[in-house]
FILUM-72616 format. One record per residue (C-alpha): residue number from 1; x, y, z. Coordinates in Angstrom, 3 decimals, padded with zeros to 6 digits. Layout:
BEGIN
LUMVO resi       c1       c2       c3
LUMVO  NUM        X        Y        Z
...
END
This chain:
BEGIN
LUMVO resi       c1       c2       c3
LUMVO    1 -000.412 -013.287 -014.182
LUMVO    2 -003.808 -014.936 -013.614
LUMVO    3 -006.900 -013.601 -012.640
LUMVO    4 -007.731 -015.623 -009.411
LUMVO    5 -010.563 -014.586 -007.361
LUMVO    6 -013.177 -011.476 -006.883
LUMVO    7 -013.939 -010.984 -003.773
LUMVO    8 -017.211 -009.364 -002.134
LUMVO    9 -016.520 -006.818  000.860
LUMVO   10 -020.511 -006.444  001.451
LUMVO   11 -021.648 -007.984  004.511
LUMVO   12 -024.071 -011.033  004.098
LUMVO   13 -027.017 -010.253  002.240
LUMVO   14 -026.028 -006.851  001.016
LUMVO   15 -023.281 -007.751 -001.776
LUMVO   16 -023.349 -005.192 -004.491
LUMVO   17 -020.902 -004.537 -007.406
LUMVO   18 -019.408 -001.350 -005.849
LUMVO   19 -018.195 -003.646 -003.075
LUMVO   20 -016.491 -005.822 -005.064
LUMVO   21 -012.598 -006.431 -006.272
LUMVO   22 -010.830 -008.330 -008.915
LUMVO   23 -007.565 -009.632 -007.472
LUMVO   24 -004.500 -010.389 -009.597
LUMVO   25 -001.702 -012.370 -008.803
LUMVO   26  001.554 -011.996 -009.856
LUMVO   27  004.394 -014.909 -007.742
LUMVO   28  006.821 -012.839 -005.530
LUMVO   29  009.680 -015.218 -004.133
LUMVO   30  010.248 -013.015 -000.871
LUMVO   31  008.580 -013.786  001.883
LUMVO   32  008.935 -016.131  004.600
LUMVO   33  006.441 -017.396  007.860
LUMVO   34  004.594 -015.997  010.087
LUMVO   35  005.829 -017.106  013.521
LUMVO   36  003.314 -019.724  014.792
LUMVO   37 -000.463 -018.514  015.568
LUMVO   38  000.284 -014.872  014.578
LUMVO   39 -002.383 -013.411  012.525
LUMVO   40 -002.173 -009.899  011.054
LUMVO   41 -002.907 -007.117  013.435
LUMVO   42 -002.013 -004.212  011.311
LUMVO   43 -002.177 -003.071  007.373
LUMVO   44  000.187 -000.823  006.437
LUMVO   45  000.635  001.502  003.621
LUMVO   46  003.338  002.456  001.491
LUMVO   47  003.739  004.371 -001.322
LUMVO   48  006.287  002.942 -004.369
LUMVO   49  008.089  006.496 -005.206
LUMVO   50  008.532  004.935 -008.469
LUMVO   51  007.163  006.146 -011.897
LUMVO   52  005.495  002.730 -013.121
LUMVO   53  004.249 -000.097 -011.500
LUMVO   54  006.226 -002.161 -013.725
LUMVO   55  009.380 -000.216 -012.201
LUMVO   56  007.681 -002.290 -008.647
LUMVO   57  007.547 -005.532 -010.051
LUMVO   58  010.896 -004.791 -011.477
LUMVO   59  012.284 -004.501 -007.606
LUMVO   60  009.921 -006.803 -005.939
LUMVO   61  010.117 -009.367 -007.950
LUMVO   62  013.306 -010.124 -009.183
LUMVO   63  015.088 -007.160 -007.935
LUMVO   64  018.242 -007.916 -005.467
LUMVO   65  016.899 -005.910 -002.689
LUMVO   66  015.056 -008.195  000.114
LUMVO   67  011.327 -006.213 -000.044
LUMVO   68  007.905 -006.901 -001.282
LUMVO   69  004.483 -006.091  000.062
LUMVO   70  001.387 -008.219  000.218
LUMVO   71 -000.468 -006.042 -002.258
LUMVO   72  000.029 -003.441 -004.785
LUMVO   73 -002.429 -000.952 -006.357
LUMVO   74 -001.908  000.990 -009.572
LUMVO   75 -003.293  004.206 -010.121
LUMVO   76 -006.581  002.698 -012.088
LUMVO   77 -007.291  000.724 -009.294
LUMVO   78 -005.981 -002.647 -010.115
LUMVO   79 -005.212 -004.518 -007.221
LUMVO   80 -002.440 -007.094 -007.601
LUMVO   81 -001.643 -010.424 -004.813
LUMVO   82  002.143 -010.488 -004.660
LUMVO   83  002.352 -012.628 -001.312
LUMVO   84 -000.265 -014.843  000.476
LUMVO   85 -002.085 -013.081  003.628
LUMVO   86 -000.576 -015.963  005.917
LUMVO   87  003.184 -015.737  005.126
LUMVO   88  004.961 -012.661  005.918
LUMVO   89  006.173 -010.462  003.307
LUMVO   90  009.246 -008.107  003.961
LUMVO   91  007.927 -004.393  003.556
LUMVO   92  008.040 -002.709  006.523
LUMVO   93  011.966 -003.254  007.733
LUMVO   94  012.779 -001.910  011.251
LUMVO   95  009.631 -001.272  012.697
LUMVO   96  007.374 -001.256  015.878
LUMVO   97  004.164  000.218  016.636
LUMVO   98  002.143  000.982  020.189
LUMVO   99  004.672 -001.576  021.911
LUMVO  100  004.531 -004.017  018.735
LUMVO  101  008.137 -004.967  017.925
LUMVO  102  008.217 -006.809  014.397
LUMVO  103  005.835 -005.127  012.499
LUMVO  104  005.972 -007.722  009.349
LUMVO  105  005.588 -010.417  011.328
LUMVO  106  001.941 -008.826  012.351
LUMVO  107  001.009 -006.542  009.302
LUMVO  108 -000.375 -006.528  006.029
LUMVO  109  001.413 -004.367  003.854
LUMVO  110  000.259 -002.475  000.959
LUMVO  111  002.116 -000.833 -001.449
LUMVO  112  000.033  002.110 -003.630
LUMVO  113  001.887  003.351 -006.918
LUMVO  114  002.964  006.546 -006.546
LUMVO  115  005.767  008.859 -007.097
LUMVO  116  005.836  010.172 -003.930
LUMVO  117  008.134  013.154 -002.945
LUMVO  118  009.384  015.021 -005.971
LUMVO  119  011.732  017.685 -006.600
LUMVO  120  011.057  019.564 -009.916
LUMVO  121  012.957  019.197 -013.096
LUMVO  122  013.585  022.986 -014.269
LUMVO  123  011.050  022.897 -017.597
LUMVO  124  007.730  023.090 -015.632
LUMVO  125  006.516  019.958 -016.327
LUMVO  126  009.083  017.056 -015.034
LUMVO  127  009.942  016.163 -011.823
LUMVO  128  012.489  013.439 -010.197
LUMVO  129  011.900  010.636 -008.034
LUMVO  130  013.918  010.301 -004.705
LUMVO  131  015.580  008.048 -006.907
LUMVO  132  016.367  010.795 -009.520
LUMVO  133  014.602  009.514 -012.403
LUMVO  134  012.663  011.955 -014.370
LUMVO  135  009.080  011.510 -014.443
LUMVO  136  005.855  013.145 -015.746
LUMVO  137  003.833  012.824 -012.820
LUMVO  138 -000.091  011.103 -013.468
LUMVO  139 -001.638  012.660 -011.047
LUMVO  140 -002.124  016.225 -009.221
LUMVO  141  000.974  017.483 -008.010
LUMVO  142  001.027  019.667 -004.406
LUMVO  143  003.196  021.813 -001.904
LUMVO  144  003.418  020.102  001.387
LUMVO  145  005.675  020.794  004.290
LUMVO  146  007.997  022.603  002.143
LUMVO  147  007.986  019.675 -000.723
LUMVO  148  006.143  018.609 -003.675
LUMVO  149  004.436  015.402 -003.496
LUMVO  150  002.212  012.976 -006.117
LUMVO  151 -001.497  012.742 -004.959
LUMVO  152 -003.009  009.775 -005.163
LUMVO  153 -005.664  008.505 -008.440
LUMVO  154 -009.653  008.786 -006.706
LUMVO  155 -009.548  004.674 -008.452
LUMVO  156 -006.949  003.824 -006.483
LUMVO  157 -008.305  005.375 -003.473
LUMVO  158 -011.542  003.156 -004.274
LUMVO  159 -009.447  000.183 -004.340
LUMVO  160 -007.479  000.898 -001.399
LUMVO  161 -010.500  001.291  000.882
LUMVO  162 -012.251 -002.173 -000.604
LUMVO  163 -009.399 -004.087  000.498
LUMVO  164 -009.002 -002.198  003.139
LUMVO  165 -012.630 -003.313  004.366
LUMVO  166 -011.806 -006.806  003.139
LUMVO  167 -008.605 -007.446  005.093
LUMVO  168 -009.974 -005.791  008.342
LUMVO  169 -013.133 -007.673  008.311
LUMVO  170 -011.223 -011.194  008.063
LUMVO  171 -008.664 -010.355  010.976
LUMVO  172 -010.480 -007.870  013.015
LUMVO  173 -008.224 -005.170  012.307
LUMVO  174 -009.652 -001.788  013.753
LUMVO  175 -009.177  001.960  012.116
LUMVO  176 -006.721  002.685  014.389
LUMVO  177 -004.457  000.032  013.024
LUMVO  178 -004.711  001.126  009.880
LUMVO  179 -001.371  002.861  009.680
LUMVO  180  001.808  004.223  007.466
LUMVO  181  005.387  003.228  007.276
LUMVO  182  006.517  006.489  008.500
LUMVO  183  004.255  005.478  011.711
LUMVO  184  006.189  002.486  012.072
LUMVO  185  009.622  002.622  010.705
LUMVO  186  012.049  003.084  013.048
LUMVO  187  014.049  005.753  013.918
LUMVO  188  011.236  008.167  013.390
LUMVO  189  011.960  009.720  010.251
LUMVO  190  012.954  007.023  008.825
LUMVO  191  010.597  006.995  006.134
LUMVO  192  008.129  009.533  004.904
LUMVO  193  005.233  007.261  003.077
LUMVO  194  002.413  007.074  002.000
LUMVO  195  003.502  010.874  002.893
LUMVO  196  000.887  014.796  003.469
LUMVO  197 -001.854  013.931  001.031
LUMVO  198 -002.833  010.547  002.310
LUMVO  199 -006.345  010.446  002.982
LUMVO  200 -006.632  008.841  006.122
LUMVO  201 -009.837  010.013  006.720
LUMVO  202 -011.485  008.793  003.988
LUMVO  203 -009.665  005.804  003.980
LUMVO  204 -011.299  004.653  007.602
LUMVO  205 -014.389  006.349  006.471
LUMVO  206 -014.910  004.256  002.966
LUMVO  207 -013.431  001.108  004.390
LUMVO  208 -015.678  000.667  007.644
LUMVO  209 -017.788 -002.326  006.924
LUMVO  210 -021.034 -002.115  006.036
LUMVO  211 -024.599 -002.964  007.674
END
């Protein structure tokens, strides 16, 4: 893992340290191209519904399952590089959005640590994963929609919304392609994430550029 790059999401000028993020890169063998000339026109955002982020690498990186996401953010903010923004990484499966057919072919996908939706244990302070691993969640847990989900860490959040501005400022992306995987999965209902206490407001709020 090597620290490669900070980047600055301030607009010329106007750089500060709030507006800036460490990147880490860890190698992630799946991926393959973009077709020719596409550029990202969406991010995406998923949440893990694991307990760890080393329980991600553990499946994106040398796990047999075919998935991986560009990016993925623990809960203390760190941002890690799994796959370069110009190839296309495999996170968002059967997909389409407003007409779009192949959504990883067009997306940047972003993966959040998270445990997502939980059932509880029976001794008031565990819950399991959709996975059914038990797990002391990190973070707040709430009723939703008849279900109790992981919120998500205020550092992360942070994080999120830098890159967020950082991505959308290189490819033009607007707010209102700023989406989920349950907005783009197919069937509907074929996922759930990043799930009820997603704050999507904030999110296009915080990672509007600046100036």
């Amino acid at each position: 893992m090597t620290l490669v790059r900070r980047w600055s999401t301030a607009t010329a000028g106007a750089s500060s340290e709030a507006d800036s993020i460490d990147i880490l890169h860890k190698a992630c063998p799946k991926f393959d191209e973009r077709p020719p000339g596409q550029r990202p026109e969406l991010i995406v955002i998923h949440f893990s519904a694991t307990r760890t982020i080393g329980e991600i690498f553990d499946i994106f990186l040398a796990g047999p399952r075919q998935v991986s996401s560009h990016y993925v953010i623990d809960d203390d903010g760190t941002v890690f590089q799994l796959v370069d923004e110009a190839k296309r990484a495999w996170h968002a499966g059967r997909s389409s959005y407003l007409g779009l057919s192949d959504v990883n072919s067009r997306s940047i996908g972003i993966e959040l640590r998270n445990g997502g939706c939980l059932t509880p244990a029976g001794d008031g302070a565990r819950f399991r994963t959709v996975t059914g691993r038990l797990y002391r969640p990190r973070n707040q847990v709430l009723a939703a929609g008849g279900h109790w989900w992981e919120s998500f860490a205020e550092a992360q959040m942070g994080a999120l919304a830098r890159l967020c501005r950082k991505i959308s400022t290189r490819y033009h992306i607007s707010p209102d392609h700023m989406v989920g995987h349950d907005q783009v999965a197919t069937p509907p209902g074929r996922k759930i994430d990043p799930g009820p206490l997603f704050h999507w407001d904030r999110l296009r709020r915080e990672s509007a550029p600046k100036g």
